[in-house]
N, C-alpha and C positions, 0 to 999 in steps of 0.2 A: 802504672800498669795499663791504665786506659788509653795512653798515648802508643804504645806499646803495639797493641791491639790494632788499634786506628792504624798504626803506620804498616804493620803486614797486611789487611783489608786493603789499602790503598796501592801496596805493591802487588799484591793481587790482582787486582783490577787493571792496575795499569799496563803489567809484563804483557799481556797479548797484542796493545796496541804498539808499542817499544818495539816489538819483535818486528809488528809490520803485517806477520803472516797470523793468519788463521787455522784452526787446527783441520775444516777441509784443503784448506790451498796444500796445506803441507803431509797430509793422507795423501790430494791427487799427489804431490809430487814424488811419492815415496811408492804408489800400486800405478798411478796411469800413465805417468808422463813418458817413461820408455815405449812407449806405443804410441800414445794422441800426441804427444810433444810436448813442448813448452808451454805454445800458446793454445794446445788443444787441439790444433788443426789437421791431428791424424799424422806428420810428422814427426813420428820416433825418429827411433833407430833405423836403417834400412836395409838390413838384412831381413824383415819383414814379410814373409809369404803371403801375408793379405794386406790392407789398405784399413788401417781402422779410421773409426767414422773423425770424421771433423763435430766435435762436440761444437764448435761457435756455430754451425749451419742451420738452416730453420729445420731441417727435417729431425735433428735431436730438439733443438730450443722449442720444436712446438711439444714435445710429448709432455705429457703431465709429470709430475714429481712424483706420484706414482710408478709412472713408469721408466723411469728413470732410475727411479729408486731398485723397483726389480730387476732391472735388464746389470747394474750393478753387483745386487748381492747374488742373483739368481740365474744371469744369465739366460732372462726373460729376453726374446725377441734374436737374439744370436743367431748366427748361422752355421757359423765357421768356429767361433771362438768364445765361446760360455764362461764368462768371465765367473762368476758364484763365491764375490769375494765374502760373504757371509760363511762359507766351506770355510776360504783359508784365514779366518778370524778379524775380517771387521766384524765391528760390531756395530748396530741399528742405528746408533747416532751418530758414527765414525762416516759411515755411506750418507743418511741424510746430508752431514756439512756436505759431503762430495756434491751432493747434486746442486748443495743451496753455489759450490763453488764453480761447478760447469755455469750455473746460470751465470756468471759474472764473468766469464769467457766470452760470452757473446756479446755483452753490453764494452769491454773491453777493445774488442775487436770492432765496434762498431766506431767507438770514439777513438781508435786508429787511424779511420779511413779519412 
């Protein structure tokens, strides 16, 4: 029974690195990526009426995860397009990975260049 145990704890653990993805990488890819793109850099789709932001830019990478965080659930800082994905059911930790996962956009993009 104890081996039992061990061995589900251990597939546990290990499915998320297996997978590869994260469960913000694969939130953004499921709410953001038709707008910001793949690699984040505001290249969705382009039937597009606005230009959403390039998440790897310093002008997103310097705000705080704060803010970040709002502009996500709340549609804090919007102009044109009030994202308030807290409305359409993420939920607080589902938006944190997001932001912890824009950050890794930019360090991505840097070891691109």
């Amino acid at each position: 029974m104890r081996f039992v145990t061990s061995f589900a704890a251990l597939c546990l653990i290990l499915t998320p690195a297996v997978g590869g993805e994260n469960t913000g990488e694969s939130t953004y890819k499921a709410q953001c990526l038709k707008c910001h793109g793949y690699k984040g850099d505001g290249h969705g789709h382009a039937d597009m009426k606005i230009k959403p932001a390039d998440l790897r830019s310093e002008d997103v990478q310097k705000k705080s995860d704060e803010e970040l965080f709002n502009s996500i659930a709340f549609g804090v800082g919007h102009k044109e397009y009030a994202h308030a994905f807290a409305e359409r059911g993420l939920n607080r930790k589902q938006i944190a990975e997001v932001v912890s996962y824009i950050r890794t956009l930019a360090t991505a993009s840097k070891n691109a260049k």
